[in-house]
C-alpha positions in Angstrom: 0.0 0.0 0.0 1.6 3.4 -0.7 0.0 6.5 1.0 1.0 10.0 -0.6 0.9 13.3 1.5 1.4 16.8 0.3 3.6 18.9 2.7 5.2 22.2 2.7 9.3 22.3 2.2 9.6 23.6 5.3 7.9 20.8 7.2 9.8 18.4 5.4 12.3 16.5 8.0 15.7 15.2 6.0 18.1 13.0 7.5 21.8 11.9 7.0 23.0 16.2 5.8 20.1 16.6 3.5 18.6 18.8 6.8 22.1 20.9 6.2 20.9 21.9 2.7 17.3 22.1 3.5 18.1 24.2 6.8 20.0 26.7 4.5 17.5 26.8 1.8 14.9 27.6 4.6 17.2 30.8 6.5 18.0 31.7 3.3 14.0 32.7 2.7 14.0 30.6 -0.6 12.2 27.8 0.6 8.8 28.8 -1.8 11.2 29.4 -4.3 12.5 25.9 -4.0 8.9 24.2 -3.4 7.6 25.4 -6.8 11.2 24.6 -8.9 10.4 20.9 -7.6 6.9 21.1 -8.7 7.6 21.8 -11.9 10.7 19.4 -12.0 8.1 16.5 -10.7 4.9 17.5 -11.5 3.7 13.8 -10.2 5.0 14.7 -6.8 8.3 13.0 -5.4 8.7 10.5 -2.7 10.8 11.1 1.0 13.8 9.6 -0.2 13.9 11.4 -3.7 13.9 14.9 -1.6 16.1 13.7 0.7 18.5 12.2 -1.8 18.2 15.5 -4.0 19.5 17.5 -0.8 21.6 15.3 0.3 23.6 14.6 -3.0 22.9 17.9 -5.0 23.3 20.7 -2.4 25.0 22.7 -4.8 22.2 21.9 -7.2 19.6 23.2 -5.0 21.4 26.2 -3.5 22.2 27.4 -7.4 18.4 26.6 -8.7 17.6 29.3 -6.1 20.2 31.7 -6.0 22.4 30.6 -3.1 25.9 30.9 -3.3 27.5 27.6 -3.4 30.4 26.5 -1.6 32.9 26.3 -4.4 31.7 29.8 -5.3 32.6 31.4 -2.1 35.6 28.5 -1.6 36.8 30.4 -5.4 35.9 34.0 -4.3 38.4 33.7 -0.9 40.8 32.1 -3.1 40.8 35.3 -5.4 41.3 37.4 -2.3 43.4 35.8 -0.8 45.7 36.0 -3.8 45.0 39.6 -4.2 46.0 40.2 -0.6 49.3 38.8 -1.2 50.1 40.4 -4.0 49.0 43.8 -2.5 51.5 42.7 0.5 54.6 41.8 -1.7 53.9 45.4 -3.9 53.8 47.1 -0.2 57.1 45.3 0.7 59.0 45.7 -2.7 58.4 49.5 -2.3 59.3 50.1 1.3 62.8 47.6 0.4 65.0 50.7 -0.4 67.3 50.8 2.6 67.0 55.0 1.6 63.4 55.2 2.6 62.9 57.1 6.0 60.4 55.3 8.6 58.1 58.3 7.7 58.2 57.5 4.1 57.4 54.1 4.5 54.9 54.8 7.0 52.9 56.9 4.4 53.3 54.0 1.7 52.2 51.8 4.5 48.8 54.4 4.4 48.4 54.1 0.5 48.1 50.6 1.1 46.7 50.3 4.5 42.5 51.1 3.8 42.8 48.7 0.2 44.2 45.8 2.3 42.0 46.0 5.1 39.1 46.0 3.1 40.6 42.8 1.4 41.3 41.3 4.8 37.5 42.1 6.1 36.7 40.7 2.7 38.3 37.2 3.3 36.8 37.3 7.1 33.5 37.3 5.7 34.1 34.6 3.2 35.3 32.4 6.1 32.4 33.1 8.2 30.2 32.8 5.7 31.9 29.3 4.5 31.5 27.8 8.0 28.0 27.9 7.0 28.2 25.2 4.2 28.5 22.5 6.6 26.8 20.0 4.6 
């Protein structure tokens, strides 16, 4: 016998990290979103273990088909800063090398550099922070 219920995403319960996905879909406020991409991707409904296979298996699927940033997009974004950052540090240090630059010269290269690299470095804290959320 097979019994079908209709039931809200949000009231859905997942199990083995598909929760992780669905949990993020759900703060995210893109849970309606969600419901009616699946409805039109299974217009004859789906069963527990379909959903729950889908979030589990496809969460970068399911974050993309509603406008989440992935984890290998923010993993490539804080990879790009982070590279810019360094870069930005070894131009800073190959100009204040010259063994004739006065410590108040190099402190006023260190201030034409100082607001771009600490908007880089609050850049990359955000990307972390925002990474620990993709534990799924």
């Amino acid at each position: 016998m097979t019994i079908t219920k209709e039931i809200a995403i949000e009231e859905f319960e997942g199990w083995c990290g598909a929760e992780k996905t669905l949990d993020k879909i759900i703060s995210e406020g893109k849970a309606q979103e969600f419901e009616f991409i699946l409805e039109d991707l299974y217009p004859e409904g789906m069963d527990e273990t379909q959903l729950n296979d889908l979030l589990r298996f496809e969460p970068e699927w399911c974050f993309e088909s509603v406008g989440i940033r992935t984890e290998s997009e923010i993993k490539s974004e804080l990879e790009e800063a982070e590279e810019e950052l360094e870069s930005m540090m070894d131009d800073y240090r190959d100009e204040i090398d010259d063994e004739e630059l006065t410590e108040e010269e190099k402190a006023e290269i260190w201030e034409s550099y100082q607001s771009d690299i600490e908007e880089i470095e609050d850049r990359i804290a955000e990307l972390k922070e925002e990474l620990e959320e993709y534990d799924v």
